[in-house]
SERO-4910 file (N, C-alpha, C, O; in steps of 0.05 Angstrom, whole numbers):
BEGIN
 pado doro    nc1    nc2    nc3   cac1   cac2   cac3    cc1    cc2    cc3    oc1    oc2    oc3
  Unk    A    283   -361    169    262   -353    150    255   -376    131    271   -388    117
  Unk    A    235   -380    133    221   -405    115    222   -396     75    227   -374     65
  Unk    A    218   -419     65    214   -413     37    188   -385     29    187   -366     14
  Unk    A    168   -397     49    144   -376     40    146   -348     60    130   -329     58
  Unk    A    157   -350     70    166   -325     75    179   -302     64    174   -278     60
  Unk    A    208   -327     58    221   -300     32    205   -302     13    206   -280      3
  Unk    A    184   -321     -4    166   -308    -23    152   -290    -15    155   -270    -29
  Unk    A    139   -288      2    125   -264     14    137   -237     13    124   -218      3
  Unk    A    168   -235     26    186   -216     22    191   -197     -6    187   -174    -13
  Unk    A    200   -220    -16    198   -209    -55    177   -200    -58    174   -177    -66
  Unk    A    156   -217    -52    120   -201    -62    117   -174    -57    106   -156    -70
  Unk    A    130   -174    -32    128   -142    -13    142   -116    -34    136    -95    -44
  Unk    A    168   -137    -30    187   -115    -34    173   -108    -69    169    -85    -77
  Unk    A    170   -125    -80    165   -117   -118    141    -99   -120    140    -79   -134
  Unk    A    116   -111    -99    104    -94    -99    106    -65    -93     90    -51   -105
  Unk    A    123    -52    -76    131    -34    -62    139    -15    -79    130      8    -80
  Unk    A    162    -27    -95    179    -16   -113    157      0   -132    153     24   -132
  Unk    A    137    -28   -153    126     -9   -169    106     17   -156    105     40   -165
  Unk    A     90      7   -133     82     29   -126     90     49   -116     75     67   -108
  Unk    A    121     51   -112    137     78   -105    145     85   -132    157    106   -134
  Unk    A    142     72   -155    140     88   -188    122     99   -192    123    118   -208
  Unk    A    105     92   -184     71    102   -190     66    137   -188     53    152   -203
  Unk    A     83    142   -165     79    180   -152     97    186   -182     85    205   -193
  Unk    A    120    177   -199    127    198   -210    112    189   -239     99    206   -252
  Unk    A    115    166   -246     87    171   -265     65    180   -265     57    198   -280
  Unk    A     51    167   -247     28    186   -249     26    218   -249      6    229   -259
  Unk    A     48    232   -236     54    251   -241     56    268   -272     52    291   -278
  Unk    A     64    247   -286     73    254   -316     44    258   -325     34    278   -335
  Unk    A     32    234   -320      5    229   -337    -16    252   -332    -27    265   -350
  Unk    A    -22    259   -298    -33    279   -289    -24    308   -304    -42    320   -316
  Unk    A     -8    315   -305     -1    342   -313      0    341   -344     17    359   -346
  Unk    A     -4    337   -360    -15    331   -379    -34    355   -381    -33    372   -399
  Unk    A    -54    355   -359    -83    367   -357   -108    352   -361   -130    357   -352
  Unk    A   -100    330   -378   -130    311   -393   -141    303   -379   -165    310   -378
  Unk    A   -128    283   -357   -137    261   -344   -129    271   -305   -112    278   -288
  Unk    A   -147    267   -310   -153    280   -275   -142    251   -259   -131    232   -272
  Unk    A   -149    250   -218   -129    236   -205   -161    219   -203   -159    196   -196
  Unk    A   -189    230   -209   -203    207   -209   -211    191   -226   -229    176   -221
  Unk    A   -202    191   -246   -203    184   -284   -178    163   -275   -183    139   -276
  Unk    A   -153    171   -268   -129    154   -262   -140    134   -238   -132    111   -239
  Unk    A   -158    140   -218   -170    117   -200   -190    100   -215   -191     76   -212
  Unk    A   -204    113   -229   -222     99   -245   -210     69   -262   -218     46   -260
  Unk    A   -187     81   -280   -171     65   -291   -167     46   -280   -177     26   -290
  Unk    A   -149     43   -251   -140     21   -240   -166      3   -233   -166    -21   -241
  Unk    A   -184     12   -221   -213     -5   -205   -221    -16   -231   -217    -41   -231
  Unk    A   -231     -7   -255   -245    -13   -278   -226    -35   -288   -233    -58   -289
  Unk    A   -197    -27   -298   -184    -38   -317   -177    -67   -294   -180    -91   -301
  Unk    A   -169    -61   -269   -163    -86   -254   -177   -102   -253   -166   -124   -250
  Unk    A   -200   -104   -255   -225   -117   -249   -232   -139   -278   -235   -163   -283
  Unk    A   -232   -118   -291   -221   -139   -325   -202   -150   -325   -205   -174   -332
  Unk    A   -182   -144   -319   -150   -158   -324   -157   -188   -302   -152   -211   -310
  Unk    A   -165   -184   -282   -165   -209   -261   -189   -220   -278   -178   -240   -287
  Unk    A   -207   -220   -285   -229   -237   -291   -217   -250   -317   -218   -274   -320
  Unk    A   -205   -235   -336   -188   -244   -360   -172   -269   -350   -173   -291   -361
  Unk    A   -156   -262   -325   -128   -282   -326   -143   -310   -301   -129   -330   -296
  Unk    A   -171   -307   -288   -179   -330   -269   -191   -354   -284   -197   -374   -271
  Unk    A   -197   -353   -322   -195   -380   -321   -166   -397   -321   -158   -419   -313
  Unk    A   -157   -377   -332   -126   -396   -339   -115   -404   -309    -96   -419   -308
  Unk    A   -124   -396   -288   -124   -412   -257   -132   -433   -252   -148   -443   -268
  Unk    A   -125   -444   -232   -136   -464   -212   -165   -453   -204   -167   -433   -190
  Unk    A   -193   -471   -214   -217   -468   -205   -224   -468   -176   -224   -489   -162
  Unk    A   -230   -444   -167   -241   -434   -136   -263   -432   -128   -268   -408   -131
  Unk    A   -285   -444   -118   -303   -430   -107   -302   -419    -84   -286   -422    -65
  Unk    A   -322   -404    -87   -319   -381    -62   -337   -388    -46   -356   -399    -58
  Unk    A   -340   -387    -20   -364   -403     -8   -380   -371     -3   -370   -349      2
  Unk    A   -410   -379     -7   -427   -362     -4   -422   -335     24   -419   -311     22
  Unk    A   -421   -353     50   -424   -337     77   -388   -318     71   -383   -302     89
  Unk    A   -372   -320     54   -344   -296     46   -360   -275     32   -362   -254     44
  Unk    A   -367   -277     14   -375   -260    -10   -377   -229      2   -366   -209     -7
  Unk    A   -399   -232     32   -399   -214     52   -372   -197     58   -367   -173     53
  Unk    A   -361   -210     67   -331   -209     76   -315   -206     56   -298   -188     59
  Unk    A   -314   -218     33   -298   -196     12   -311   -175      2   -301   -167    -19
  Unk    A   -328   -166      8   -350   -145      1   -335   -116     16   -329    -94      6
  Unk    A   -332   -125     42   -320   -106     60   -294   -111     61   -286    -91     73
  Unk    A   -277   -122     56   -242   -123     41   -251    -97     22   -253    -74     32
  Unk    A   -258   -103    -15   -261    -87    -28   -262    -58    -10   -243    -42     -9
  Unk    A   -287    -54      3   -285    -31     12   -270    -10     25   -266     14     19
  Unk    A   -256    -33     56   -241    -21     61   -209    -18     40   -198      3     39
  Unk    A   -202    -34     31   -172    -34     15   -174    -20    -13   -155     -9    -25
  Unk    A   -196    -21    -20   -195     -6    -52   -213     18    -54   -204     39    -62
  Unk    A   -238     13    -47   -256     48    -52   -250     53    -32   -228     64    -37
  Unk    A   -253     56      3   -245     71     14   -214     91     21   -209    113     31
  Unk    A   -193     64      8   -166     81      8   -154     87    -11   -132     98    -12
  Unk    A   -170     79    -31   -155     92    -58   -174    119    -63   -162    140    -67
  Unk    A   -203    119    -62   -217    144    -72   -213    155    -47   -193    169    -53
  Unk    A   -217    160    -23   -212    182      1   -186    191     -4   -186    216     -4
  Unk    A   -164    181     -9   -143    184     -3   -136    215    -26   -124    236    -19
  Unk    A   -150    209    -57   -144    219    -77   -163    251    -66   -156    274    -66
  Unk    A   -185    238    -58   -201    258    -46   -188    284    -27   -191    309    -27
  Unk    A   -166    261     -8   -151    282     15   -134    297     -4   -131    321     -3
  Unk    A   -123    284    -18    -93    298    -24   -108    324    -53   -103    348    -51
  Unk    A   -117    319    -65   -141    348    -74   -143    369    -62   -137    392    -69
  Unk    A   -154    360    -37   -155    385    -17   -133    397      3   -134    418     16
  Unk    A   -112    376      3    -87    387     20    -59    389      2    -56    389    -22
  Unk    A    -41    390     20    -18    390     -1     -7    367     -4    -17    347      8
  Unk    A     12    364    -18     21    341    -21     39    327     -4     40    303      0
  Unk    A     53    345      7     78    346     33     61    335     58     76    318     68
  Unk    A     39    338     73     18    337     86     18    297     76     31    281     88
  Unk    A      6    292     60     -7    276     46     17    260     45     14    238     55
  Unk    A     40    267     37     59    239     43     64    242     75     56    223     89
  Unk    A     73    259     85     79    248    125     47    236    127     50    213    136
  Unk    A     24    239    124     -1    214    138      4    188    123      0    165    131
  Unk    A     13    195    100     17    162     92     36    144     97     40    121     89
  Unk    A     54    166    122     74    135    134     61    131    165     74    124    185
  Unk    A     35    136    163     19    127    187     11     98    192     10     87    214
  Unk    A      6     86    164     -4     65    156     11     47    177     -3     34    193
  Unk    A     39     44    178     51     23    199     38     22    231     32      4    246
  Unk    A     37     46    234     37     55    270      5     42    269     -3     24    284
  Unk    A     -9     54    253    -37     53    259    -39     15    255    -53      3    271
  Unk    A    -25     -2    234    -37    -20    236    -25    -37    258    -41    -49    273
  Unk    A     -1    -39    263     15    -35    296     -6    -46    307    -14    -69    312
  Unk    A    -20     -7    312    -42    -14    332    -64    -33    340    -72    -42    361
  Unk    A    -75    -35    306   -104    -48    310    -95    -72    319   -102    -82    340
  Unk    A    -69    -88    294    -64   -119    303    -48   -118    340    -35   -139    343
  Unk    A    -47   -107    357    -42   -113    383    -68   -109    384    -72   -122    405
  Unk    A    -95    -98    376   -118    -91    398   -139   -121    385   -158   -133    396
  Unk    A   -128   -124    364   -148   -150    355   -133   -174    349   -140   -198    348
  Unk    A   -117   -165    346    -95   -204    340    -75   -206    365    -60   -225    371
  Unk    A    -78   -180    377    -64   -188    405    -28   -194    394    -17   -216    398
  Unk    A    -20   -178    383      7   -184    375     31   -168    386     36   -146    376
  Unk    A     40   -175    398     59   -154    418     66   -138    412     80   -143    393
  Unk    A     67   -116    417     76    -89    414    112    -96    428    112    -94    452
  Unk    A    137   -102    417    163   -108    427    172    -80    425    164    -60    413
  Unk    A    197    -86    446    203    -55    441    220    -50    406    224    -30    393
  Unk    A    225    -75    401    241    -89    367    226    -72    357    232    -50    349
  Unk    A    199    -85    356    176    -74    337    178    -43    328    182    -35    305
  Unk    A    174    -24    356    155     -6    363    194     10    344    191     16    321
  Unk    A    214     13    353    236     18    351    235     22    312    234     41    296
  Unk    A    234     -2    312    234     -9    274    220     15    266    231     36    259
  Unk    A    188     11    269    165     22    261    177     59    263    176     75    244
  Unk    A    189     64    290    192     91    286    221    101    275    228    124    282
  Unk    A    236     89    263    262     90    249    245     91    208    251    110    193
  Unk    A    231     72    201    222     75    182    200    100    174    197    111    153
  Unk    A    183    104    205    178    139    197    199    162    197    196    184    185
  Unk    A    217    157    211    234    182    200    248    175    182    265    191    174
  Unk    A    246    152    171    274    153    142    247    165    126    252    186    113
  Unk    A    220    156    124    200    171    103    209    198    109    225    208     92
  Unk    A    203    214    131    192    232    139    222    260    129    221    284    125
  Unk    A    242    242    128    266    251    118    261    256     93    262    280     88
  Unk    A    253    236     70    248    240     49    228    260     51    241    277     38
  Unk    A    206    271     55    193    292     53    209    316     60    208    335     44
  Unk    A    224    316     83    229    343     81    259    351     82    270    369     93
  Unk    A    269    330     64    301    325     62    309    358     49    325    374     58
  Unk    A    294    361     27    305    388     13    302    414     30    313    436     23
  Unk    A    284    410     56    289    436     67    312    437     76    318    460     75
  Unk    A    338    419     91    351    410    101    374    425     80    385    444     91
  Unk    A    380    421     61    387    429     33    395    459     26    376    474     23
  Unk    A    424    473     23    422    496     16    415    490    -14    421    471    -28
  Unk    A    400    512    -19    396    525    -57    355    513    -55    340    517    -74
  Unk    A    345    500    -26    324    496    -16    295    520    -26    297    540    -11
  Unk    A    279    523    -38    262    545    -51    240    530    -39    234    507    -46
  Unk    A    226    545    -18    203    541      1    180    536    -14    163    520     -9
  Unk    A    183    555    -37    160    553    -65    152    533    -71    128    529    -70
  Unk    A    173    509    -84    166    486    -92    161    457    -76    162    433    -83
  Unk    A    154    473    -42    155    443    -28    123    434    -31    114    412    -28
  Unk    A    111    453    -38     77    444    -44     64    465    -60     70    489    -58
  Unk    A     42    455    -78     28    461   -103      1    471    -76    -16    476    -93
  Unk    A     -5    474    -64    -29    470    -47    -29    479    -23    -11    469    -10
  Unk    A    -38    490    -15    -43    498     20    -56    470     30    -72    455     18
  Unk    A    -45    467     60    -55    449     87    -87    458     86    -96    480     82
  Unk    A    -97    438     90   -125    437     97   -135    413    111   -136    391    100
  Unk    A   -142    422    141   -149    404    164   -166    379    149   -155    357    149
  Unk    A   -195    382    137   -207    365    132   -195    342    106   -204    320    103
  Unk    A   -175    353     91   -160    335     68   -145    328     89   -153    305     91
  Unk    A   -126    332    108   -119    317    124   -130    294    127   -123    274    115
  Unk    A   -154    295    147   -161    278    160   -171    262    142   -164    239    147
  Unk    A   -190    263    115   -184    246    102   -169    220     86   -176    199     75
  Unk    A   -142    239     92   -109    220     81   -109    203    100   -102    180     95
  Unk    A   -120    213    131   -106    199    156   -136    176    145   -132    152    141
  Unk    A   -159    184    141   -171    155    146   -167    133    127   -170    109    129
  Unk    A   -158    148    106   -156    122     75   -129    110     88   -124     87     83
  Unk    A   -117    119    100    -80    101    121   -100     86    136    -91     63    133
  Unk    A   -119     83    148   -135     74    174   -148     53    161   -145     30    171
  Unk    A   -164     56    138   -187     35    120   -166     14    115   -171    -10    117
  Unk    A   -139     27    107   -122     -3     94   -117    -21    114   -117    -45    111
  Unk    A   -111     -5    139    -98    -22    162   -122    -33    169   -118    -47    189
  Unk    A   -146    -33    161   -158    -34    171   -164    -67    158   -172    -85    173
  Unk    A   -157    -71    126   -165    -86    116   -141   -102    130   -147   -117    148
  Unk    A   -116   -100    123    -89   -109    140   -100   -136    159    -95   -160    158
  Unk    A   -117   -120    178   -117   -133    201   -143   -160    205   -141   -184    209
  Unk    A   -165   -144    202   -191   -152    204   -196   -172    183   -210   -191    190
  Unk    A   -182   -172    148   -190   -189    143   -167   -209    134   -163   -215    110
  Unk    A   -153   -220    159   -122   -237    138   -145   -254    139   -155   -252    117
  Unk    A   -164   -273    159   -166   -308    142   -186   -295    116   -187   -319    111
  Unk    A   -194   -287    105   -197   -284     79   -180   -287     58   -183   -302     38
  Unk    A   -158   -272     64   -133   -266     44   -124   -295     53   -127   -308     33
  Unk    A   -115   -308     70   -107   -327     84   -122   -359     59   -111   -376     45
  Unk    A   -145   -353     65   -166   -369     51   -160   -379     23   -155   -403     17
  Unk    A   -162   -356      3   -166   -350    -18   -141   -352    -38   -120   -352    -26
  Unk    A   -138   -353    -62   -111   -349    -82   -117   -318    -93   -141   -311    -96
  Unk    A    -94   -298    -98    -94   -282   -100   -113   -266   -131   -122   -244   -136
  Unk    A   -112   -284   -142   -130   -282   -166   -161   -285   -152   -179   -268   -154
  Unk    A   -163   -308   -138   -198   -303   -129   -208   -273   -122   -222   -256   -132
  Unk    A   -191   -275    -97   -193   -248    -81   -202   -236    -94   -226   -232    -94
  Unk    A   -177   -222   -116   -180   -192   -119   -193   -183   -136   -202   -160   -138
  Unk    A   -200   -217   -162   -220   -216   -175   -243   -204   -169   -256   -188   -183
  Unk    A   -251   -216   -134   -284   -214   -132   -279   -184   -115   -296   -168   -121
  Unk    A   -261   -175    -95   -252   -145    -82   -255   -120   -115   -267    -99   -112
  Unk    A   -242   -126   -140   -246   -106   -152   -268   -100   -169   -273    -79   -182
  Unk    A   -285   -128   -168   -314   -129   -178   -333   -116   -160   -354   -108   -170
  Unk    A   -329   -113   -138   -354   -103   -116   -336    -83   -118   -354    -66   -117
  Unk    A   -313    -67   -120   -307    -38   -119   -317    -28   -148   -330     -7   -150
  Unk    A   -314    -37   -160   -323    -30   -189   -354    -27   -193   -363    -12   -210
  Unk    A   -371    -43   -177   -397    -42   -169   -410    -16   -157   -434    -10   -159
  Unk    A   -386      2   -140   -396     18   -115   -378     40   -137   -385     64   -134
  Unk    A   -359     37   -154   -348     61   -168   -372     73   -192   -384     94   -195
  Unk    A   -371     51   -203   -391     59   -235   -410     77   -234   -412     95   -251
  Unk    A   -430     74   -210   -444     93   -210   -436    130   -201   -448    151   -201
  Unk    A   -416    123   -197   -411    145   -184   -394    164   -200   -399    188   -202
  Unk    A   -376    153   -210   -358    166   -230   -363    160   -253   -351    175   -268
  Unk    A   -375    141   -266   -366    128   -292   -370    140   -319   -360    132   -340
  Unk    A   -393    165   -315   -396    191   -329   -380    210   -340   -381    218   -364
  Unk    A   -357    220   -312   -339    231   -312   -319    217   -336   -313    228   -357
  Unk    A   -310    188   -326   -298    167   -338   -298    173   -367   -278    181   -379
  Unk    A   -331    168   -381   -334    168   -408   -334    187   -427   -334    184   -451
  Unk    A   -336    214   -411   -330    242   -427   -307    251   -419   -308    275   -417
  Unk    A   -278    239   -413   -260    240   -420   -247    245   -453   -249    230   -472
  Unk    A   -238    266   -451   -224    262   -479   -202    249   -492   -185    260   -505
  Unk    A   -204    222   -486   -188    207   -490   -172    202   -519   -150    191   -521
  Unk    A   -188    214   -541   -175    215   -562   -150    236   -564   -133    232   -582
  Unk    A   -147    259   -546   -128    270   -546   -104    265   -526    -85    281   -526
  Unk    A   -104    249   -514    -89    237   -492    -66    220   -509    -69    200   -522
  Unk    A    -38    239   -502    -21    233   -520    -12    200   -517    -19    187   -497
  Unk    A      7    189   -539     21    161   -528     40    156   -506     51    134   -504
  Unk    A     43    173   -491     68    180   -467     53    170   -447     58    156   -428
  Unk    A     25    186   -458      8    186   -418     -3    164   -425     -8    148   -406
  Unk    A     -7    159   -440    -24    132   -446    -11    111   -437    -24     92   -427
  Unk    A     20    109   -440     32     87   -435     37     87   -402     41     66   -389
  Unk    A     37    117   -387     39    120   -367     15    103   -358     19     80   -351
  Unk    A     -7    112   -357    -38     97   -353    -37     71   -345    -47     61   -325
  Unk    A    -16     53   -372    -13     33   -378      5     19   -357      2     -5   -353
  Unk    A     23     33   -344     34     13   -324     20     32   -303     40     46   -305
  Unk    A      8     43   -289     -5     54   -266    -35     22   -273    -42     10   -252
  Unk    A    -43     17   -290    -58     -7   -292    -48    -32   -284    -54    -46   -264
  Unk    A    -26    -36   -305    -17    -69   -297     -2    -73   -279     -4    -91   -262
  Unk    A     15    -55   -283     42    -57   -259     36    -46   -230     44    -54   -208
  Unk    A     21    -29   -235     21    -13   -197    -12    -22   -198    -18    -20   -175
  Unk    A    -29    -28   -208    -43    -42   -191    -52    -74   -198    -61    -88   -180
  Unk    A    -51    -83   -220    -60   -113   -230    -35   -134   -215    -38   -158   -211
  Unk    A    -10   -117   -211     16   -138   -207     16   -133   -178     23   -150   -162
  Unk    A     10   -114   -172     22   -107   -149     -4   -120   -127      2   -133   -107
  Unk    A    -28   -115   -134    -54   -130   -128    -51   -156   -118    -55   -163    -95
  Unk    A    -43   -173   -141    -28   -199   -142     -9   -208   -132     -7   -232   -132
  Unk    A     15   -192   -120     28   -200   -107     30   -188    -69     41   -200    -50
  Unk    A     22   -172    -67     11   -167    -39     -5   -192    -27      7   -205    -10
  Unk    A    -33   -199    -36    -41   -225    -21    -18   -252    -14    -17   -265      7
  Unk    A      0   -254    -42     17   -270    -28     47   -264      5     60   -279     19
  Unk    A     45   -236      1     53   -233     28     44   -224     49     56   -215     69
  Unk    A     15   -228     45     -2   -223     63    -10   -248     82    -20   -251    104
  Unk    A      0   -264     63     -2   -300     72     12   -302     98      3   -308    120
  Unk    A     39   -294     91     58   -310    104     71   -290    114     94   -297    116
  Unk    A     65   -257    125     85   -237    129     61   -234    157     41   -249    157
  Unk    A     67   -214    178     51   -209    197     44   -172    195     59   -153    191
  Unk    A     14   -175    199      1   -144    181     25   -130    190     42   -128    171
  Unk    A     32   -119    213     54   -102    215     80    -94    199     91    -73    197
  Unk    A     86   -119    190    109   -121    175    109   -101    144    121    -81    137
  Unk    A     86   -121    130     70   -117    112     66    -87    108     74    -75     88
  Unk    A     51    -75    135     50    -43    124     76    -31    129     78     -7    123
  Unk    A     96    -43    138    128    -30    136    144    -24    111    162     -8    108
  Unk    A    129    -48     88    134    -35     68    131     -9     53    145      2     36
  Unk    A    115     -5     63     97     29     61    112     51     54    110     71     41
  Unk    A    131     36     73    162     63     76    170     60     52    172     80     38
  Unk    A    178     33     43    194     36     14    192     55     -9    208     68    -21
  Unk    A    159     53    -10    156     77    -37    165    104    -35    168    119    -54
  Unk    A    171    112     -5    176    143    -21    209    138    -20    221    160    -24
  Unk    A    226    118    -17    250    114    -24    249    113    -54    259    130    -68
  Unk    A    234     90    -63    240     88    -94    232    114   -115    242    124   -135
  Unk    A    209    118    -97    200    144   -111    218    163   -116    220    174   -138
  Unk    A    237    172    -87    254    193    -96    278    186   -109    295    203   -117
  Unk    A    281    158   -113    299    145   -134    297    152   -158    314    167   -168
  Unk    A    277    143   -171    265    145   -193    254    181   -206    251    190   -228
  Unk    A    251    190   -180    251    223   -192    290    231   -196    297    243   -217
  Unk    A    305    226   -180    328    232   -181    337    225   -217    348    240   -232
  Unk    A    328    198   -223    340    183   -249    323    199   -267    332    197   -290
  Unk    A    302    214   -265    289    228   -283    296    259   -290    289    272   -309
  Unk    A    313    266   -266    319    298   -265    300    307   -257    302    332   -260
  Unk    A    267    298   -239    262    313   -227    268    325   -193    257    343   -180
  Unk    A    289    307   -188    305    316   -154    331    305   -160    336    293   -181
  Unk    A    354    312   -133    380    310   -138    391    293   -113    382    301    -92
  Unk    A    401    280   -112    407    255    -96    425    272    -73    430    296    -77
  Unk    A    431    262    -56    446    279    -32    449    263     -4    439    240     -3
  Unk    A    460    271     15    465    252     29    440    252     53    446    241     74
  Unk    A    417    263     51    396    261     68    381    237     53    370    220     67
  Unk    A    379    235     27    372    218     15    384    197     18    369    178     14
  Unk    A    407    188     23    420    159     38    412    146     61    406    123     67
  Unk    A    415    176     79    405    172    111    380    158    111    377    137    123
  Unk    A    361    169     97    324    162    100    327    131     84    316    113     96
  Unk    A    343    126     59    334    106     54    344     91     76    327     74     79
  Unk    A    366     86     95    384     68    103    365     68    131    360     46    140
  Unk    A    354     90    146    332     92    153    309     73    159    303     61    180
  Unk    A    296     75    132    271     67    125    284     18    121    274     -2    129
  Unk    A    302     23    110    303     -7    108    315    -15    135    316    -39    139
  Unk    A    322     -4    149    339    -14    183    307    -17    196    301    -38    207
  Unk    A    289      0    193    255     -1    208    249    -30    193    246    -50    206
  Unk    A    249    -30    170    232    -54    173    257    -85    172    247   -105    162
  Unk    A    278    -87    179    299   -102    187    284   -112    217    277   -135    224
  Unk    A    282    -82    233    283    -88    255    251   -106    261    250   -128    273
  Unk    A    222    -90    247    207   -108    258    209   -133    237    209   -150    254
  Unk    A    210   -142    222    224   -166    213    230   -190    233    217   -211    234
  Unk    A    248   -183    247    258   -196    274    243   -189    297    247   -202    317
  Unk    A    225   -171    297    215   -172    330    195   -208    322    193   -223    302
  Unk    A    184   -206    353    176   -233    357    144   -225    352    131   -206    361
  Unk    A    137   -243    335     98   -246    330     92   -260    360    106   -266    380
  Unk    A     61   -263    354     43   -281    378     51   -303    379     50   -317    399
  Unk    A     58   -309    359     64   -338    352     96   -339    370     99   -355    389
  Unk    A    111   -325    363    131   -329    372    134   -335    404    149   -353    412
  Unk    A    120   -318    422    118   -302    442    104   -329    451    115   -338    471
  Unk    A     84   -344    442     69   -360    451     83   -386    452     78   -401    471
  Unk    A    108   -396    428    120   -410    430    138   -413    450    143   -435    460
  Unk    A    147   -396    457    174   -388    477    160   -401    503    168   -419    517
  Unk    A    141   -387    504    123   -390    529    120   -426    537    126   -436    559
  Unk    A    110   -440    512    101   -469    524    134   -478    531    136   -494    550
  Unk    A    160   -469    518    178   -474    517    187   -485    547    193   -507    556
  Unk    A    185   -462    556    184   -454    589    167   -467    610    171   -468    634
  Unk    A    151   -474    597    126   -495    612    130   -521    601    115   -538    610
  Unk    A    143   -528    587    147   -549    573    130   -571    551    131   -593    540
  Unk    A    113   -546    555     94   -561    529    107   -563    499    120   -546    486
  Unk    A    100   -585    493    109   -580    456     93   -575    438    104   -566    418
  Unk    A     72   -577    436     44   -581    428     44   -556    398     52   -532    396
  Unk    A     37   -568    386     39   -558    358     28   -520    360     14   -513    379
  Unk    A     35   -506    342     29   -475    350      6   -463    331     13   -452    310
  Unk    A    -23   -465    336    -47   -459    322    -36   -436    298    -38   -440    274
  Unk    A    -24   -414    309     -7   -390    294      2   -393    279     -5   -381    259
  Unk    A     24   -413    277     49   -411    260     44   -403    237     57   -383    231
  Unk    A     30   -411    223     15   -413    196     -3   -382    176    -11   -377    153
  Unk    A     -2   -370    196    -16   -340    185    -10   -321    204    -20   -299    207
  Unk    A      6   -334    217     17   -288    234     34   -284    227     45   -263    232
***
């Protein structure tokens, strides 16, 4: 493993972490009543968008070449309004139990795209990992039925509904979508450019749409608790976490990358356990030990790069590997 790799790793993993904090704060802040889940989307798109434009002089000066702007136009889209507002959209209309099993889709599905467009082997390493880290999630969802003193009552606030489904499944699809289609962008760019100009054109395609809702918020009664909740659902789960994703997006291969995916509902049910809202147990060991053996395993399966190396190996070419550098 190279130096920028394990940076990449850390990026993954820190990012991961705070956004598997995110489900139980935001939880706090939501129930409140004040502030709704698209007032809390609002926040992150609006407030991120300031916070990166705030911190890109104190950067290294970037220009962006005109013929990207396009192309981060449709990044924003797919990675921020389409999977952050659909997603909030699905889980509204379905339950929540529903809404976490599609969101450990994100691996399989981007799996898929990067073998159908980056041509990256599907190993049996891979494919093995990928379905060990859906059932360590998939454990965590339904660990407590497993559970005597188990109350069927509290496994969802919401009835199943086919079309909030399929919504959850496409905001998993838009990300992988960004995953795949656009690494030489992310590849391109410093993570401050990026996401600078990705949460300016989402913020472009939000304002009009919500930003009403946004401003007749009653925000003067929104106690200091939720507020501070707000406050890291802004910096920490999306301005840090924003920021450090592109850098393992550099140097990690998309597949890997959405294997993190799995992490959050580990930390999440960590972090509800340390709060008293769930109770630790030994299904909760299984899933996490689970969920980190999946992404161990694709970790080690072999990229294109790899596969392609091996190959001249065998033919005896040495010839430098176009890949090495971004799969």
């Amino acid at each position: 493993m190279t130096k920028d790799q394990r940076t990449g790793h850390i990026a993954m993993f820190s990012a991961s972490v705070m956004w598997g904090a995110m489900a139980p704060i935001s939880k706090f802040v939501m129930d409140g009543g004040l502030v709704d889940a698209v007032t809390v989307t609002d926040v992150r798109i609006f407030g991120a968008a300031l916070l990166f434009w705030l911190v890109s002089p104190f950067m290294k000066r970037e220009k962006v070449e005109r013929k990207d702007f396009l192309k981060i136009f449709g990044a924003a889209m797919f990675a921020i309004v389409l999977n952050q507002g659909v997603y909030i959209s699905g889980v509204s209309m379905t339950s929540p139990v529903d809404a976490s099993i599609i969101t450990t889709s994100l691996p399989i599905v981007t799996m898929l795209l990067a073998a159908v467009i980056l041509k990256e082997p599907i190993t049996s390493r891979k494919a093995i990992g990928v379905l060990l880290g859906a059932c360590g999630a998939l454990l965590l969802v339904f660990g407590n039925r497993l559970m005597p003193g188990f109350h069927a009552s509290d496994s969802s606030s919401a009835s199943s509904n086919v079309w909030g489904d399929l919504l959850c499944f496409f905001a998993q699809c838009s990300y992988a979508t960004y995953l795949v289609i656009f690494k030489d962008i992310i590849v391109k760019y410093s993570p401050v450019t990026l996401m600078k100009w990705m949460f300016t054109f989402a913020s472009a395609v939000m304002l009009p749409l919500s930003s009403g809702r946004f401003f007749s918020e009653p925000w003067g009664a929104v106690p200091a608790g939720q507020f501070a909740g707000l406050g890291f659902i802004l910096f920490c789960g999306t301005f840090l976490c924003y920021f450090l994703v592109p850098l393992g997006q550099k140097t990690l291969r998309p597949t890997l990358v959405a294997m993190y995916n799995y992490l959050q509902p580990a930390v999440a049910a960590f972090i509800a356990v340390i709060w008293g809202m769930d109770s630790f147990n030994i299904i909760k060991v299984v899933a996490v030990i689970l969920v980190f053996s999946g992404v161990l395993m694709v970790n080690r399966s072999k990229s294109r790069a790899d596969s392609e190396k091996a190959m001249r190996k065998v033919s005896g070419d040495s010839g430098a590997d176009p890949y090495s550098d971004v799969m």
